[in-house]
C-alpha positions as CSV (number, residue, x, y, z in Angstrom):
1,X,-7.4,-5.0,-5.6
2,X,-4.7,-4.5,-3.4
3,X,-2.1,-2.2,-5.1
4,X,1.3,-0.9,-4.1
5,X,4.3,1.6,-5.7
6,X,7.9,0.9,-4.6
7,X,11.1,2.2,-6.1
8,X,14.1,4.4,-4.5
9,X,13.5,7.8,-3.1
10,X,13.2,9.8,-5.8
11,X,12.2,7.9,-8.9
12,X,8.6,9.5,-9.0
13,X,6.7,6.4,-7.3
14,X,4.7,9.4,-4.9
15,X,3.6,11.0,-8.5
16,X,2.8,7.8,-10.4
17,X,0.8,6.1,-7.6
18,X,-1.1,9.6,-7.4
19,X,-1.6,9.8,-11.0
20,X,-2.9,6.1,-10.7
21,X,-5.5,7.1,-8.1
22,X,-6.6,10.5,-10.2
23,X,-6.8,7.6,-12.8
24,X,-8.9,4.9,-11.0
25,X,-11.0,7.8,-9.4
26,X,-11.9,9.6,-13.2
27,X,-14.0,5.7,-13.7
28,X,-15.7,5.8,-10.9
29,X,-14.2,3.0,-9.0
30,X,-13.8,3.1,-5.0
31,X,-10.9,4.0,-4.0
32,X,-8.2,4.5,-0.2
33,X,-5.5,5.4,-0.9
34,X,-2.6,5.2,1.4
35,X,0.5,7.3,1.8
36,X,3.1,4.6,4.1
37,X,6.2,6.5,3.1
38,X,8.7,8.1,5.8
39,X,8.4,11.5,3.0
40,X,4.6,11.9,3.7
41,X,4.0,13.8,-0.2
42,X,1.0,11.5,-1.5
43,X,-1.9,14.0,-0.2
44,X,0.0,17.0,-1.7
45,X,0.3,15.3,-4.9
46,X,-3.7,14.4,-4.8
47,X,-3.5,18.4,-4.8
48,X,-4.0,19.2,-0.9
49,X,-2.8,22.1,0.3
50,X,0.5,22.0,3.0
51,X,-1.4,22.7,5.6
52,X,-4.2,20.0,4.8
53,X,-2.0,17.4,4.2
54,X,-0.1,17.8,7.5
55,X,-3.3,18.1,9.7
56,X,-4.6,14.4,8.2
57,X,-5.0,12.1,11.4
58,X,-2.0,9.7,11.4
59,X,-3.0,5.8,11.4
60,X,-0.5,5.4,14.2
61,X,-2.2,7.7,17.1
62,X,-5.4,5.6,16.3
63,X,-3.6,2.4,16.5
64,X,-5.5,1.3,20.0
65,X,-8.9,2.1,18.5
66,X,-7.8,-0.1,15.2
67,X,-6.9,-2.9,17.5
68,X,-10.2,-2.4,19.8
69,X,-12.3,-2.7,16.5
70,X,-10.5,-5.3,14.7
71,X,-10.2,-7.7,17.7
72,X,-14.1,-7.9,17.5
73,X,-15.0,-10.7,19.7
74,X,-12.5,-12.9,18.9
75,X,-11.3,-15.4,21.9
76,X,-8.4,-16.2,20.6
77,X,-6.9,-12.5,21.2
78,X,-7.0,-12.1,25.0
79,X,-6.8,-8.0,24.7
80,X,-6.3,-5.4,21.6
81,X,-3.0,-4.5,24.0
82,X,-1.4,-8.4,22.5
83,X,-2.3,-7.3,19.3
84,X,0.7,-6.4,17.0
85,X,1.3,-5.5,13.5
86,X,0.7,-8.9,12.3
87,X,-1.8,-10.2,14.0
88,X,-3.9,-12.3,12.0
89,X,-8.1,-12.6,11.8
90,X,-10.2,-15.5,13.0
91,X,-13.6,-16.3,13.8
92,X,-14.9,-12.9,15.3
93,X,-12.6,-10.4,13.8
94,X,-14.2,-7.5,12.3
95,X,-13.1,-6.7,8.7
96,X,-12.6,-3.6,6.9
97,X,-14.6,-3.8,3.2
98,X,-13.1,-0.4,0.6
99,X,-16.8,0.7,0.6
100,X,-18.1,0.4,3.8
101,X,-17.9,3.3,6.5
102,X,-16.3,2.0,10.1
103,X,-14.2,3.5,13.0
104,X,-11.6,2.9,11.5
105,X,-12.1,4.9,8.3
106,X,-13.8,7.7,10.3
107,X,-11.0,8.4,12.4
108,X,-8.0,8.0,10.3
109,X,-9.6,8.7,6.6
110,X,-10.6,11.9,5.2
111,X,-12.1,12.5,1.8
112,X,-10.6,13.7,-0.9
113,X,-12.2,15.1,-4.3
114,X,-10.8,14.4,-7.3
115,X,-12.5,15.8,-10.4
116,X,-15.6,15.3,-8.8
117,X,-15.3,12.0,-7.5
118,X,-14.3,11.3,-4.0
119,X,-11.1,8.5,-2.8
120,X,-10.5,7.7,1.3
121,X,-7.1,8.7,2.0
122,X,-4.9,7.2,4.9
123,X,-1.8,8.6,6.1
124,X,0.8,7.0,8.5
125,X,2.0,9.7,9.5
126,X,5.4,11.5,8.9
127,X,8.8,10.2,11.1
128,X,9.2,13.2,13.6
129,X,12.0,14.3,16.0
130,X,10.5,12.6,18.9
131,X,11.1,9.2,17.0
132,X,14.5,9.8,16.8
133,X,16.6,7.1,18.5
134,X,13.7,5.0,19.8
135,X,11.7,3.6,16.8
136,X,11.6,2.6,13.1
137,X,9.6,3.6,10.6
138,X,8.6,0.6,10.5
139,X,6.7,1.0,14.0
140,X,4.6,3.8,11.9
141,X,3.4,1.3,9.2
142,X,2.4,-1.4,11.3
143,X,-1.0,0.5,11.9
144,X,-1.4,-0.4,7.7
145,X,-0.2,-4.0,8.0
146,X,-2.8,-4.4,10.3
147,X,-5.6,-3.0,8.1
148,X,-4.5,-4.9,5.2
149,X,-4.8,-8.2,7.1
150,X,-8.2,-7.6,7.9
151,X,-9.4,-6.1,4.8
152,X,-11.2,-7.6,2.5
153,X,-11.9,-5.9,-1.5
154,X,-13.4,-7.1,-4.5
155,X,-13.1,-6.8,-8.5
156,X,-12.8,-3.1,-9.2
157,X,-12.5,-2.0,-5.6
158,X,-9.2,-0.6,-5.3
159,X,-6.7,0.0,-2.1
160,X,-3.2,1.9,-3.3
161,X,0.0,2.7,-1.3
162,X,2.3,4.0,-1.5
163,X,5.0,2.5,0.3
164,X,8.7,3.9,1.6
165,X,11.4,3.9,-0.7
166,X,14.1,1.3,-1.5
167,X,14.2,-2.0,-0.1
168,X,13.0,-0.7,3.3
169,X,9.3,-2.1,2.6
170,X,11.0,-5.6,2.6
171,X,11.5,-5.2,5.9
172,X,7.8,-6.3,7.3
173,X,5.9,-9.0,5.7
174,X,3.8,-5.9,4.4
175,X,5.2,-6.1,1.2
176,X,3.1,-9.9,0.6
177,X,-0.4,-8.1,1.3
178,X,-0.8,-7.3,-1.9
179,X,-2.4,-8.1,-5.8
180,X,0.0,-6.2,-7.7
181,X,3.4,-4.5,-6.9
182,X,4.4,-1.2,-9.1
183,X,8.4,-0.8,-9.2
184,X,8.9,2.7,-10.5
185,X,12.5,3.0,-12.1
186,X,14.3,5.4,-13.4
187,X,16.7,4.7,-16.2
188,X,19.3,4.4,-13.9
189,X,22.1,1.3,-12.6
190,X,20.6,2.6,-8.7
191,X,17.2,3.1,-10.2
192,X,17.1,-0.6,-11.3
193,X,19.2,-1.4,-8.1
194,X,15.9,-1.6,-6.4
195,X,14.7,-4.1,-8.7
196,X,16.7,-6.5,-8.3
197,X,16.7,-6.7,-4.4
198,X,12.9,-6.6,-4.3
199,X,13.1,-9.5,-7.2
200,X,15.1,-11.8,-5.1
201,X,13.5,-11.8,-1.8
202,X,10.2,-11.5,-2.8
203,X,10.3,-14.7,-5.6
204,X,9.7,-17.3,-3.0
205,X,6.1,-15.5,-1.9
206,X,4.8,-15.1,-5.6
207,X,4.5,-11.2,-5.5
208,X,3.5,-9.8,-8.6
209,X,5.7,-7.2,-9.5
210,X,6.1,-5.3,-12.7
211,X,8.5,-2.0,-13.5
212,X,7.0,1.3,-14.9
213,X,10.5,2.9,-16.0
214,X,9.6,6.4,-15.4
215,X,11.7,9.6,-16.9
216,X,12.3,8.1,-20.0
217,X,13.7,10.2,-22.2
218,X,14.0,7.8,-25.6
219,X,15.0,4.6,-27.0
220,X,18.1,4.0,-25.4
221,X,16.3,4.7,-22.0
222,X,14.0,1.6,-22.6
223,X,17.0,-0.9,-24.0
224,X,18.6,-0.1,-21.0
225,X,15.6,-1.1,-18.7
226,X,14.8,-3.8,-20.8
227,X,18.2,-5.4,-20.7
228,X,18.3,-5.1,-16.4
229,X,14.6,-6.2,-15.5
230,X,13.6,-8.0,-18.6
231,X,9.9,-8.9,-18.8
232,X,8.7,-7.1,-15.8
233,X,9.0,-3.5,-17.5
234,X,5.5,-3.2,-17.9
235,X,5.4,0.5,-19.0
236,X,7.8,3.5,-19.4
237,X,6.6,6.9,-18.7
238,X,8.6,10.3,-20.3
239,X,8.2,14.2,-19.8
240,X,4.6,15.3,-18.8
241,X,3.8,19.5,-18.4
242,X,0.8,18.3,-17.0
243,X,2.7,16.4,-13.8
244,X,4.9,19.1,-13.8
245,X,2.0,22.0,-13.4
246,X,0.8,19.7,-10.7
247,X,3.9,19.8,-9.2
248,X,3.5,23.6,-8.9
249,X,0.2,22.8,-7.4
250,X,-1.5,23.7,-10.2
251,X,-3.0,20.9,-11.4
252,X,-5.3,21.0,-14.5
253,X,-7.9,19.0,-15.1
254,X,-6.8,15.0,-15.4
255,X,-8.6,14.8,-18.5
256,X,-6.2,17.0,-19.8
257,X,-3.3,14.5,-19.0
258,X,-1.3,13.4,-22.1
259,X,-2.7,10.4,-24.0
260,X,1.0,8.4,-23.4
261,X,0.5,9.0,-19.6
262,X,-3.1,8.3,-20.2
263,X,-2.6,4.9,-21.7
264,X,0.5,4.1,-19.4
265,X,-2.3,4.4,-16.3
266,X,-4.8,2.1,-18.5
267,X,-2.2,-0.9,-19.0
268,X,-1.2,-0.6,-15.1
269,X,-5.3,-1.0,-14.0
270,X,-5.1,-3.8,-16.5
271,X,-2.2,-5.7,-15.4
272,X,-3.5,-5.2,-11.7
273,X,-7.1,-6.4,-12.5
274,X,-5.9,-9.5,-14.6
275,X,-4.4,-10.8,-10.9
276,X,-7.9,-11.4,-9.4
277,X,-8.4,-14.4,-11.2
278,X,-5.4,-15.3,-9.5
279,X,-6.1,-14.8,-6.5
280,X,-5.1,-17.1,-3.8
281,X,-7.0,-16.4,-0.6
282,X,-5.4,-19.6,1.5
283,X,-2.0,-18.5,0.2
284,X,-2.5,-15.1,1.2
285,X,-3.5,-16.6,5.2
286,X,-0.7,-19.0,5.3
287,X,1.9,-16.2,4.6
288,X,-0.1,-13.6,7.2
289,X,0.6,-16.2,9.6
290,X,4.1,-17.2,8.7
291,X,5.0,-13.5,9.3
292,X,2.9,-13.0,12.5
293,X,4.6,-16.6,14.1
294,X,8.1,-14.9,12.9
295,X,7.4,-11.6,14.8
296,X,5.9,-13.4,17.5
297,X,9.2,-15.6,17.6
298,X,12.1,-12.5,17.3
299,X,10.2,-9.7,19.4
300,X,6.6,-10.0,19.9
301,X,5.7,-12.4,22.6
302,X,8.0,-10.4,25.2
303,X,6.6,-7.3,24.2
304,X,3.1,-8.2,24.7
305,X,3.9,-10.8,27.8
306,X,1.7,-13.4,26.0
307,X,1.9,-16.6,23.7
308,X,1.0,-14.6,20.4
309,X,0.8,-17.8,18.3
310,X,-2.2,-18.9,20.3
311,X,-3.6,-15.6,18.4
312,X,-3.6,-17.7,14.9
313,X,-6.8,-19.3,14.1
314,X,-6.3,-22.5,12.3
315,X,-9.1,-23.1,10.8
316,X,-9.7,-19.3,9.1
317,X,-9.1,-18.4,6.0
318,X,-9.4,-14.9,4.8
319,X,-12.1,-14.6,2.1
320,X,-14.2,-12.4,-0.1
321,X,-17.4,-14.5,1.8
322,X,-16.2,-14.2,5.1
323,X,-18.8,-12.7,7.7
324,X,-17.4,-10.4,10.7
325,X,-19.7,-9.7,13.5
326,X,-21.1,-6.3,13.6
């Protein structure tokens, strides 16, 4: 499952998509998780040290060898140069699979223990000085895009990121590539304010979304989410020492977590598992192309000097069955 946390700077999505993969992890279930936001805090708050989190290999220095691998052998892409952030799979594309070891995954994931079980984290890569004035953030997160349109997961295979705040992650067709969408919300008319942009555009692609109103501090708290996003609060999440020692980077262990956090995390797995049965693998192709035709359109064919809507493969549809070539 394909899972990601969105909300405005601030509202605790880094710490509730973290607590989500300590929570996947503790079953036993495979899982990359991927930090995609311009405030790069996801492998601290998986309990790396500083120094570790800022040497992880950024997905966008590897982006050539991503585009070498996933290009396969497939005719329809000329060179890995053409390929850009939407670039869709056909016949000959390798795939990534959560469980499999590629690459891809050895050089831009590193391992990360969790209570004794181990999750594949990703990193884009924080927005540095030499960025300013001549890219987006958006160039950074293309790498993940990519991945996402050639990866293929299964029931109880999981793939979580966390993506940059506010309505910036409606700003790539990214924000389709996925099962479930997480809206963390504070209590708040801006921490709603999020809500209701990310409702509007996204209704006419059938995302999934569902609000965890997080720092909750009683009843009037949850009336007041409940009367500005209505049936997609999901869950509300209050005070928790245990966040806040790991925080302070002293993190006990996750059993230790308070049952209401504890059973918050169990209702989001459920809600994102009951999507798979409605899963809609030609809908999922059809809106990969319908963003890759766009880019190609606005900025991508005179980039890349080439006809990128010869890339799309008509005939291909992204599936759990699908063979790559080795």
């Amino acid at each position: 499952m394909k899972i990601a946390f969105v909300g405005k700077g601030g509202s605790g999505k880094t710490t509730l998509s973290s607590l989500f993969v300590r929570h996947l992890a503790a079953s036993g279930a495979p899982v990359i998780a991927v930090d995609a936001d311009i405030n790069q805090h996801l492998g601290a708050a998986l309990g790396l040290e500083e120094a570790d989190a800022a040497a992880l290999p950024a997905l966008g220095e590897h982006l050539p060898l991503i585009k070498d691998y996933l290009r396969g052998t497939n005719p329809r892409i000329a060179s890995a140069g053409t390929m850009i952030k939407t670039t869709p799979p056909g016949e000959g594309s390798r795939l990534l699979r959560v469980q499999e070891d590629n690459p891809v995954y050895d050089a831009c994931a590193r391992p990360v223990e969790l209570d004794g079980s181990d999750v594949r984290l990703m990193v884009t890569g924080p927005f540095t000085d030499a960025d300013l004035g001549v890219a987006c953030y958006h160039s950074k997160t293309g790498a993940v895009e990519l991945c996402l349109n050639h990866l293929v997961d299964g029931p109880d295979e999981y793939v979580v990121v966390d993506m940059t705040a506010g309505s910036d992650s409606l700003a790539s067709g990214m924000f389709t590539r996925f099962d479930m969408t997480f809206l963390v919300a504070e209590p708040t008319r801006k921490g709603v304010s999020v809500h209701r942009q990310y409702k509007e555009y996204a209704r006419d692609y059938g995302v999934e979304l569902k609000v965890v109103g997080n720092k909750v501090q009683g009843q009037d708290d949850i009336d007041f989410l409940r009367a500005e996003v209505g049936d997609d609060l999901l869950v509300t999440v209050g005070h928790s020492d245990w966040v806040r020692a790991m925080e302070k980077g002293r993190p006990p262990r996750f059993d230790l977590l308070e049952e209401p956090q504890q059973e918050a995390l169990r209702r989001l797995r459920s809600a994102a598992d009951a999507t798979y049965a409605r899963r809609d693998w030609e809908r999922y192709t059809r809106q990969m192309v319908h963003f890759h035709l766009k880019n190609a359109r606005s900025w991508g064919n005179e980039r890349t000097g080439a006809d990128l809507a010869a890339q799309v493969d008509p005939g291909f549809v992204l599936h759990e069955g699908v063979t790559a070539p080795a």
